[in-house]
C-alpha positions as CSV (number, residue, x, y, z in Angstrom):
1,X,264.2,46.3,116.2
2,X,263.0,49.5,118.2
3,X,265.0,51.4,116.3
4,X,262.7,50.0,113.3
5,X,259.6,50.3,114.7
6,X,260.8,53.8,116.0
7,X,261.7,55.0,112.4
8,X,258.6,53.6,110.9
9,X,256.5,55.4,113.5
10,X,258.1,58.6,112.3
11,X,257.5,58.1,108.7
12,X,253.7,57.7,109.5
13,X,253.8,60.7,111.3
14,X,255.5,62.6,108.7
15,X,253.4,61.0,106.2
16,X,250.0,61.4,107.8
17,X,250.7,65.5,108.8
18,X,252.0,65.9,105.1
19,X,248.4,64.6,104.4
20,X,246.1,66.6,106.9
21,X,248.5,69.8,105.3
22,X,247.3,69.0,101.4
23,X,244.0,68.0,102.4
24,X,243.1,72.0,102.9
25,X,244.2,72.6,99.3
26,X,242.5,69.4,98.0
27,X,239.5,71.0,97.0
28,X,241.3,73.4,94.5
29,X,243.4,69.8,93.2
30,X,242.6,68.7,89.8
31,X,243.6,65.3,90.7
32,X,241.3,65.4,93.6
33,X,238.6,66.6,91.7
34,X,239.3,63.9,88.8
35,X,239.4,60.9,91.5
36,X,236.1,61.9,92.6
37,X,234.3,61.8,89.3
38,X,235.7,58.9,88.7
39,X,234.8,57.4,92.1
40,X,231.0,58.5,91.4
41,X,231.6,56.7,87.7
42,X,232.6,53.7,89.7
43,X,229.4,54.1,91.8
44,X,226.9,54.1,88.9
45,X,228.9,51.6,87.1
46,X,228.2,49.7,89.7
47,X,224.5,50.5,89.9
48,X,224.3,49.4,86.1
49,X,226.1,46.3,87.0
50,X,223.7,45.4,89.9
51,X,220.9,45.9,87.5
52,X,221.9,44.2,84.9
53,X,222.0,41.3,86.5
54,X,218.6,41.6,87.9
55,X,217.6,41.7,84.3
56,X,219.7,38.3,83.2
57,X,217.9,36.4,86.0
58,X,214.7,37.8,84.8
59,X,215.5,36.9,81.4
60,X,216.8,33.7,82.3
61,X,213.6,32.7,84.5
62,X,211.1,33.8,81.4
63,X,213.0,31.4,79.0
64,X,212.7,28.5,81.5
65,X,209.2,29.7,81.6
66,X,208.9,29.6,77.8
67,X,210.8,26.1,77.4
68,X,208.1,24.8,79.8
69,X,205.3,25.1,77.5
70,X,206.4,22.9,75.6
71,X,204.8,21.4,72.4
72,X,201.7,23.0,73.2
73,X,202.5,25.7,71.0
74,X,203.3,29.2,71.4
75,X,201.3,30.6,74.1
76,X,200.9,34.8,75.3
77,X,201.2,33.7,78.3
78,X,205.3,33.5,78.5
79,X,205.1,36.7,77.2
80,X,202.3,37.9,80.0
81,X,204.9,36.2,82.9
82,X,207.9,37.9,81.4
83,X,205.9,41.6,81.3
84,X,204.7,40.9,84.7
85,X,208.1,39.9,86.1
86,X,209.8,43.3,84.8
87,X,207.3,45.1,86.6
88,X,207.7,43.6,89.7
């Protein structure tokens, strides 16, 4: 079992050196460079994602809004609410 752990704790080593040796040259990597565009892409997907969201529940709130009016008709003020919620 120490012999195991012993092994494993070498590999790591290995590993991890092998790492902080290819990091210097990581700037130069294309395959660094592409990971982090695509890592910013992730982030603003992300961002969209959030926001969209934020824009379903708004959506959703001004239809309950709308659907609470009723039979009295057709009113501006739904569409007032909805204006002032985007804003908000």
């Amino acid at each position: 079992m120490s012999h195991d752990l012993t092994s494993m704790i070498d590999e790591i080593n290995l590993a991890s050196t092998n790492l902080s040796k290819s990091s210097k040259t990581a700037e130069s990597d294309p395959l660094s460079q592409i990971v982090r565009v695509l890592n910013a892409h992730l982030g603003q997907l992300q961002q969209i994602d959030v926001g969209a969201e934020q824009l379903r529940q708004k959506v959703e709130s001004a239809q309950k809004e709308v659907r609470g009016f009723g039979g009295r008709g057709v009113s501006d003020e739904g569409v007032e609410g909805f204006m002032r919620s985007l804003r908000r």
